[in-house]
N, C-alpha and C positions, 0 to 999 in steps of 0.2 A: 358151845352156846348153852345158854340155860335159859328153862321153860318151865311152864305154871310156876310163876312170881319166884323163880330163881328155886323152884324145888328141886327140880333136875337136870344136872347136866349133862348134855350129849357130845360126844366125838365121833368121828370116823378116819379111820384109817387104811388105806388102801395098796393096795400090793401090784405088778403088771409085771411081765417077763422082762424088764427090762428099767422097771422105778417103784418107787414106793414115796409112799407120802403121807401127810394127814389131808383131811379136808378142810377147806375154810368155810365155816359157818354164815350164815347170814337169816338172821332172826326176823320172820314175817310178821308172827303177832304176838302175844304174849306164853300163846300152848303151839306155836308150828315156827317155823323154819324151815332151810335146804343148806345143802352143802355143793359147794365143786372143788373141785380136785385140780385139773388139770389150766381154766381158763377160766375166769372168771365168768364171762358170757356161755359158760356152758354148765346147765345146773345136770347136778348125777343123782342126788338126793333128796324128798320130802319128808321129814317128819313131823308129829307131833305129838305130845301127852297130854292126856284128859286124867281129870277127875271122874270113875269114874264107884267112887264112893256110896253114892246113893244106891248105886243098881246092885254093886256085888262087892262091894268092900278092898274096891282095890282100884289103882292108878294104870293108866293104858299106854300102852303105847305102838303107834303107828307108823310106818314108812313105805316109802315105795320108791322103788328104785330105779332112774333111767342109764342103766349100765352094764355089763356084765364082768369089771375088773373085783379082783378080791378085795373084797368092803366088809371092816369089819365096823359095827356100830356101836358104841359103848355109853350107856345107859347109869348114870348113879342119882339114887335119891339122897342128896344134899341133906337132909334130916336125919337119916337113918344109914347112913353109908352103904344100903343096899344096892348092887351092881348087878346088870343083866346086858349079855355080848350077844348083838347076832349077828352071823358074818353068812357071806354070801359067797360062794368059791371062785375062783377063775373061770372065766368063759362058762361063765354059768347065766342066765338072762336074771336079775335080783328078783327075789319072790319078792311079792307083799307080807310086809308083815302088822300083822291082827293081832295083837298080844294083850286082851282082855284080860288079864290074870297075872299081868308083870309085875305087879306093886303090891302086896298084902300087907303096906304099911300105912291106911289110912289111921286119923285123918291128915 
């Protein structure tokens, strides 16, 4: 999926004792989305990226996860080919992730 007017693209990929997969994406509004994995009617994932340029010179990025299969989340800024992974381990509950400082490639 790509978010803030196609600046970055997101993926997620996921791991379980017994499958692996990607997610399929579904784009909420222009800066969020979710992902699921295994059923459509069952979301695992929320993300999204802010601008958040004004305050600290960099682009953000958020999710939160309703899962605990291994997810990994892959993050590229489409301008700048910069890449940021965060993955979340097996039978782990997904932290939140707050990443104020992902992007130090404004504007």
């Amino acid at each position: 999926m790509c978010l803030s007017g196609g600046r970055f693209r997101l993926t997620a990929s996921w791991i379980t004792a017994t499958a692996s997969g990607n997610g399929t994406a579904v784009p909420l509004t222009d800066d969020s989305g979710y992902f699921w994995f295994f059923t459509a009617s069952n979301i695992e994932m929320v993300v999204k990226t802010l601008n958040g340029c004004g305050f600290n010179s960099r682009y953000w990025v958020f999710a939160g996860g309703l899962t605990n299969v291994d997810v990994t989340l892959t993050v590229t800024d489409m301008h700048t080919g910069a890449v940021k992974a965060y993955r979340n381990p097996q039978g782990t509950a997904f932290q939140p992730i707050q990443d104020t400082s992902a992007f130090a490639t404004c504007p």
